[in-house]
C-alpha positions in Angstrom: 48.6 -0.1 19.0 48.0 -2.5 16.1 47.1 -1.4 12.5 45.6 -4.9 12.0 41.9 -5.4 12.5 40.5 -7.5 15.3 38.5 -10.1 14.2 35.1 -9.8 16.7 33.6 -13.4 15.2 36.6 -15.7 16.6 36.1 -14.1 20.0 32.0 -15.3 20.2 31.5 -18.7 21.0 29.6 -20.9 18.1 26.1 -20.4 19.1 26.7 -16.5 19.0 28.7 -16.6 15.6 25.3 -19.0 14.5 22.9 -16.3 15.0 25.1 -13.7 14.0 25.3 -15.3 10.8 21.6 -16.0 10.4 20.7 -12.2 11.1 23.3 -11.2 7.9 21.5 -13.9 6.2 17.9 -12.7 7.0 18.5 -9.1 6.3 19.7 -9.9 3.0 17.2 -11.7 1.3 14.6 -8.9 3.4 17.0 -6.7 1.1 16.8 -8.8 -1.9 12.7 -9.3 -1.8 12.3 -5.6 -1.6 15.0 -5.0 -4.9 12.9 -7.7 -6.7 9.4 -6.1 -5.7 10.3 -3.0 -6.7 11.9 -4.8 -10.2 8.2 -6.3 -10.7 6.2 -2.9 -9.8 8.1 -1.6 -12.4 8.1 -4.3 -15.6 4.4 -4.4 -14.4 3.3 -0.4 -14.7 5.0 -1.3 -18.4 2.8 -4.0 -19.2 -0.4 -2.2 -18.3 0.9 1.2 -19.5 0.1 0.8 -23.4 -2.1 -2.2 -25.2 0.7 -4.7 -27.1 1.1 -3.6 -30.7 2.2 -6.9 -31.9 1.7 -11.1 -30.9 5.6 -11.0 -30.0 4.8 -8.0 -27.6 1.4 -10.2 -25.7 3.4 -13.1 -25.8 5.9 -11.6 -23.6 3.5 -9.9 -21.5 1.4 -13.7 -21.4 4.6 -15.2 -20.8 5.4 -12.6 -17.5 1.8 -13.0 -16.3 1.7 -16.9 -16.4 5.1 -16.8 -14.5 4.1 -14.5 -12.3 1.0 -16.3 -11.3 3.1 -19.6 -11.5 4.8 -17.8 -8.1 1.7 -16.7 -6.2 -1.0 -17.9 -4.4 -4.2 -19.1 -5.9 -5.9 -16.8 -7.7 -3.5 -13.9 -7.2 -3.9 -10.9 -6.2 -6.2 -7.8 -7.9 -2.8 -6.3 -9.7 -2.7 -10.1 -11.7 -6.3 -10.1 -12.2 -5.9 -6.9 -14.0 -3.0 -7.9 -15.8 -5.3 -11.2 -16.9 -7.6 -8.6 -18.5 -5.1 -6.8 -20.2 -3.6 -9.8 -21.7 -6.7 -11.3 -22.7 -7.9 -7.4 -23.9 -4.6 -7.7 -26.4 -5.1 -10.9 -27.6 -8.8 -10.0 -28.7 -8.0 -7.3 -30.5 -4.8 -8.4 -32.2 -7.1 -11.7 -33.2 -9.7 -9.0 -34.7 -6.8 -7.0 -36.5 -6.0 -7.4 -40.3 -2.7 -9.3 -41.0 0.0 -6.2 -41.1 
């Protein structure tokens, strides 16, 4: 008996090893797109939790908004319309307020 692993890979020929390969690949960025929707769920229940208090704070929500729908499909979806309204909702009032 051997204490030294056996190495399954080198034993498949190179079209196994291939799709081997691209099922470790496949299920890690399935991994990584469900870390990064459940990253954006989050920063956006942030956004829309409480009306920016500053221009700083709706520039950095107008800045995640236009990024965001940089990366989807035309028009978005009704989560960035909201966001849309929220943004523009800041902005209006901040515009209305007295200088601090």
């Amino acid at each position: 008996m051997s204490d030294k692993p056996i190495e399954l890979d080198s034993h498949r020929g190179m079209a196994a090893q291939h799709e081997t390969e691209l099922r470790r690949l496949v299920s890690e960025v399935e991994a990584n797109e469900a870390a990064l929707r459940t990253r954006q769920e989050e920063i956006e229940r942030r956004l829309l939790a409480l009306p920016a208090e500053s221009w700083p704070q709706a520039a950095d929500k107008a800045r995640y908004l236009l990024g965001r729908y940089a990366a989807t499909a035309a028009g978005g979806d009704a989560r960035t319309r909201q966001m849309i309204a929220a943004v523009i909702d800041d902005f209006e009032r901040l515009a209305a307020a007295p200088p601090a």
